[in-house]
C-alpha positions as CSV (number, residue, x, y, z in Angstrom):
1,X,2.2,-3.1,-50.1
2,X,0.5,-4.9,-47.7
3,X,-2.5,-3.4,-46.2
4,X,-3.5,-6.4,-44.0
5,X,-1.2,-4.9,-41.3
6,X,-1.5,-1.0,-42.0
7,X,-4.2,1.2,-40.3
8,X,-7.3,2.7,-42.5
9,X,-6.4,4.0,-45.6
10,X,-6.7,7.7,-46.2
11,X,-7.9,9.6,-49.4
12,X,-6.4,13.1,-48.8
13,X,-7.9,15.9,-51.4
14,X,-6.0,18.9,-50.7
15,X,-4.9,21.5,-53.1
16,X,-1.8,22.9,-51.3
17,X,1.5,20.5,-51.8
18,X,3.2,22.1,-49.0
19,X,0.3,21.0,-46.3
20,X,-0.4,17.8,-48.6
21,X,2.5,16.5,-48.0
22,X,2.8,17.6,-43.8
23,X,-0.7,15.9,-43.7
24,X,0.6,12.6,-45.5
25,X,3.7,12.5,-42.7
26,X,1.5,12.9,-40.2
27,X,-1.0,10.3,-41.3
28,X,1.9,7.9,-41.8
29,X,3.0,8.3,-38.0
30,X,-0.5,8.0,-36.7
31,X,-0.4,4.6,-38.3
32,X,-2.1,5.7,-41.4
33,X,-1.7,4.8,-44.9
34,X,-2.2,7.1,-47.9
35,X,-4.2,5.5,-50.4
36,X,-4.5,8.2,-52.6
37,X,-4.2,12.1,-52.9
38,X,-5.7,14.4,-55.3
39,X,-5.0,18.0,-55.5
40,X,-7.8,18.7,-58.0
41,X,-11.9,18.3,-57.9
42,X,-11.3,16.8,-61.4
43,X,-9.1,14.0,-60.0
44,X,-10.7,13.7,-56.8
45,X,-13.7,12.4,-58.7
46,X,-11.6,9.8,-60.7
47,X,-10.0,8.5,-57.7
48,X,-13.8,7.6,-56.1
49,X,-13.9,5.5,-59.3
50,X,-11.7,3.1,-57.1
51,X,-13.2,3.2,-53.7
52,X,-9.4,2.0,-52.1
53,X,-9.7,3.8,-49.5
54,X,-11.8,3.9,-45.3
55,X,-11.7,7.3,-44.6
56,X,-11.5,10.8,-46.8
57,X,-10.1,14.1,-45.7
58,X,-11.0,17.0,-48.2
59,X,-10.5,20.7,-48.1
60,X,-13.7,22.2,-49.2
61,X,-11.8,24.3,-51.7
62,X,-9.6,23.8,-54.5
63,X,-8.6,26.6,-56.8
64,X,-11.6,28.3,-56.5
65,X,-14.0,25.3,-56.8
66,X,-16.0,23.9,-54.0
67,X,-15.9,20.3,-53.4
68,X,-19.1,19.3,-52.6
69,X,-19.6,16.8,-55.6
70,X,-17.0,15.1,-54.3
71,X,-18.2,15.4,-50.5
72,X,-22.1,13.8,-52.0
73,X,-20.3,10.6,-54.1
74,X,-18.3,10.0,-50.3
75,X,-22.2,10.0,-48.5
76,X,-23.9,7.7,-51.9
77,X,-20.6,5.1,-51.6
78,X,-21.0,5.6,-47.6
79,X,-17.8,6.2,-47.0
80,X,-16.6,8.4,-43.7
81,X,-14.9,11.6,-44.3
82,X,-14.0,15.2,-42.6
83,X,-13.5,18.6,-44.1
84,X,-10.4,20.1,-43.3
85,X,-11.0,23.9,-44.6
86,X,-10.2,27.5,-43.7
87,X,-14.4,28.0,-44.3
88,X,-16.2,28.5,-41.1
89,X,-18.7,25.8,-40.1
90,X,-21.4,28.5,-40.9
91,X,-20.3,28.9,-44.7
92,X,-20.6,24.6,-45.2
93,X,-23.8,23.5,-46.9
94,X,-26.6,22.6,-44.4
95,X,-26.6,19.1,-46.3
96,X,-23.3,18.2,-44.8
97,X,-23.3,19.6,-41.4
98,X,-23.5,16.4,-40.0
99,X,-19.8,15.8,-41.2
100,X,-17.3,16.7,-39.3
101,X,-14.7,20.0,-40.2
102,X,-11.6,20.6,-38.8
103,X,-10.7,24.3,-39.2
104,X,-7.6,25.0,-41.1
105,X,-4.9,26.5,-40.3
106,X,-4.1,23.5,-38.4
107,X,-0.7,21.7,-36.8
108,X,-0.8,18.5,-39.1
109,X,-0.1,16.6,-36.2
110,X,-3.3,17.4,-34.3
111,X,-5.1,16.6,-37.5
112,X,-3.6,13.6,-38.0
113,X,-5.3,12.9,-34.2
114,X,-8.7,14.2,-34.7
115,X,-8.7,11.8,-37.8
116,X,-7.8,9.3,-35.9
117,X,-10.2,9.9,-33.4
118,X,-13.2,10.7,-35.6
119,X,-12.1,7.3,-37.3
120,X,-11.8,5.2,-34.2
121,X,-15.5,7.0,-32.9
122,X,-17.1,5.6,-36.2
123,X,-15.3,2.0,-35.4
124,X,-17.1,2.2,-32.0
125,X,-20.6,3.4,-33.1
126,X,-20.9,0.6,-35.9
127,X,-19.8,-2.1,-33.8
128,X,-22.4,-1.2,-30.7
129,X,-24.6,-0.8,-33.8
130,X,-23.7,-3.9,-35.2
131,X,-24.5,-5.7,-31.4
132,X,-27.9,-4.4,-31.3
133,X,-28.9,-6.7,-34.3
């Protein structure tokens, strides 16, 4: 595949198939490309091995386990990321309320925008960043 012409790349950890795979349609007609998907804390972790991917939406929980291991290795490799959970802002570790959440249940569509957005915001901020040196 060739990613020179694609959008930012998307790691998606999400434990539900069903809303997996309306996420991954909707990433893909936002201009998206699915790097990777993980369904599991387990593989989640593996896949950061590879570092293939801009941007990383996770749902906080999967089966029962919380993800923030996988939410701390996205802050160390400084990679951008959102949370996209049925918790409520209050119930996210203070460490990582800086990170933006986008409450689930959710049209996939209108997440697939606010990635895009929250992806595009980051763009801008590092490049008037960039200017100032």
């Amino acid at each position: 595949m060739n990613y020179v012409s694609k959008g930012p790349r998307i790691f998606l950890v999400e434990g539900d198939f069903l809303v997996a795979n309306d996420l991954m349609y909707a990433l893909e007609n936002e201009g998206m490309v699915i790097a990777c998907v993980s369904s599991s804390l387990e593989g989640a972790l593996k896949q950061l091995e590879y570092g293939a991917f801009d941007f990383a939406l996770i749902n906080l929980r999967l089966r029962d386990v919380n993800c923030y291991p996988i939410a701390e290795k996205l802050k160390d490799l400084d990679v951008p990321f959102a949370f996209f959970t049925g918790a409520t802002q209050a119930e996210i570790d203070v460490k990582f309320q800086d990170i933006p959440w986008i409450e689930k249940p959710k049209n996939s569509a209108l997440v697939a925008q606010d990635i895009k957005n929250i992806i595009t915001s980051a763009a801008s901020i590092a490049v008037e960043v960039g200017r100032l040196w």
